[in-house]
C-alpha angles and dihedrals in degrees: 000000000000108000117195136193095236084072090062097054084203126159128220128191077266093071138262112355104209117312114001119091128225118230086262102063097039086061115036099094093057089045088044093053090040087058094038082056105046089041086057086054096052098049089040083052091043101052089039095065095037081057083055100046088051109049112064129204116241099166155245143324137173072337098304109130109219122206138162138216104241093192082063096060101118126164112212093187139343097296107026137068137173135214151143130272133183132198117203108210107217118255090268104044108124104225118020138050103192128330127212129202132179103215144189127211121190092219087202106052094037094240139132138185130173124255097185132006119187106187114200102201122192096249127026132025128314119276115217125197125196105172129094137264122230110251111273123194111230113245114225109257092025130127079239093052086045087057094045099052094050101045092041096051089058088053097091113118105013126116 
């Protein structure tokens, strides 16, 4: 008759002899998912407030709220830069959800067009738009002249 250890289930200061689990074994699974989970919490935490921190607030207008994405800010040249802006549509508004642009603004000669323009509307799919738009000056009190005034004051200094 062929006895094995595996029939005794039996535990040494080795490790488990057979059948028999330690605690730890027993255990892992709930302590993996626990630290799966916490460390989940921590990175969505983490980007969320890195979402925050890159997206600044410029204002409102006829209820819109207006940011831009300050990692974006890019100058292409002593006088332009370029960057991107959302617009939040409040709750109620009929046809869009949020729009996006990637703009460029001529610092010296006051102006702005649109290079992109991603509109997010309420039904339907997403319309994206890659041409661009035809120079515009910015008008004083304006969102455009809130955004030029931000992006170009931090242009000292730059190529």
């Amino acid at each position: 008759m062929n006895i094995t250890v595996e029939h005794y289930g039996t535990t040494c200061k080795y490790g488990s002899i057979g059948g028999g689990r330690t605690w730890w074994q027993r255990h892992r699974l709930f302590f993996m998912i626990n630290y799966v989970v916490a460390v989940g919490v921590v990175l969505f935490a983490c980007n969320s407030m890195a979402l925050e921190a890159r997206w600044k607030f410029i204002g409102v207008a006829e209820e819109v709220k207006f940011y831009y994405d300050s990692l974006t800010v890019a100058y292409t040249d002593k006088s332009t830069v370029r960057f991107w802006t959302t617009q939040v549509f409040p709750e109620g508004h009929a046809k869009v959800i949020e729009s996006r642009y990637l703009n460029e603004i001529n610092c010296t000669k006051r102006t702005i067009r649109f290079i992109q323009a991603h509109i997010k509307p309420k039904h339907g799919k997403d319309s994206i738009s890659k041409e661009p738009s035809p120079l515009m000056n910015i008008a004083p009190d304006t969102m455009f002249e809130k955004f030029h005034d931000t992006v170009c004051r931090n242009n000292m200094g730059h190529p």
